[in-house]
C-alpha positions in Angstrom: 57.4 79.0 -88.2 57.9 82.6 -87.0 61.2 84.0 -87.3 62.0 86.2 -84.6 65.7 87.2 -86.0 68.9 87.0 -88.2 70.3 84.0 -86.2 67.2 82.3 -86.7 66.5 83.3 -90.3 70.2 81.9 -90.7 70.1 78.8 -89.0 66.8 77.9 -90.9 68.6 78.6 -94.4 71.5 76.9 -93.3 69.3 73.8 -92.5 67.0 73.5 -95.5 69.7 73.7 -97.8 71.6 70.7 -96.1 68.3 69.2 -95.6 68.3 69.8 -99.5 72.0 68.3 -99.8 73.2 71.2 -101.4 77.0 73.0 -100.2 77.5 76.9 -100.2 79.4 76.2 -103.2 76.3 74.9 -105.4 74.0 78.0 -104.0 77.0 80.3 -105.4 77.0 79.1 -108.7 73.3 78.7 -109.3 72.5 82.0 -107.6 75.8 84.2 -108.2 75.5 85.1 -104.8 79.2 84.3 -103.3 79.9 82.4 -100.7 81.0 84.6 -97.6 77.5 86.2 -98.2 75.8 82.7 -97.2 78.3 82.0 -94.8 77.7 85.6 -93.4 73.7 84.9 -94.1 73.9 81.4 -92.1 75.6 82.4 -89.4 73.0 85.8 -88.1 74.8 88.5 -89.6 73.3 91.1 -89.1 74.3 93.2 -91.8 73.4 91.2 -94.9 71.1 92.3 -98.0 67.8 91.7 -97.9 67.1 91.3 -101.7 69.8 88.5 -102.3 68.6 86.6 -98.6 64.5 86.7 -100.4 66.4 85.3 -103.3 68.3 82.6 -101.6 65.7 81.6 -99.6 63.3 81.5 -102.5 66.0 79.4 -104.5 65.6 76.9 -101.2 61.9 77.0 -102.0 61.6 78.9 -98.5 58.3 81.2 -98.4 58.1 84.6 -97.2 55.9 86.0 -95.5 55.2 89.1 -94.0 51.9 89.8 -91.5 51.1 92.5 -89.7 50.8 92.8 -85.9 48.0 94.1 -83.8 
């Protein structure tokens, strides 16, 4: 699935990890990530950390992957 931007990247997050049955408040305290950050991170924000969305989406079991255009 190509990701095209942060709403996207959120709403797919957001949906694996229900899919997964898992609430914000699990992800927080396997991860240490807290929750407003996932909230932020599901909802597009735009202005989240890329290391600690990698890691979250790893955690989901969510590859990925960069390829180049052109």
């Amino acid at each position: 699935m190509k990701i095209n931007n942060s709403k996207e990247f959120g709403e797919f997050v957001k949906a694996k990890r229900k899919k997964l049955g898992y609430t914000q408040k699990q992800i927080c305290e396997v991860s240490g990530i807290s929750a407003s950050y996932i909230s932020d991170l599901e909802n597009g924000k735009t202005t989240i950390e890329l290391g600690k969305a990698i890691l979250l989406a790893n955690l989901l079991g969510i590859d990925v992957e960069l390829n180049e255009r052109g």
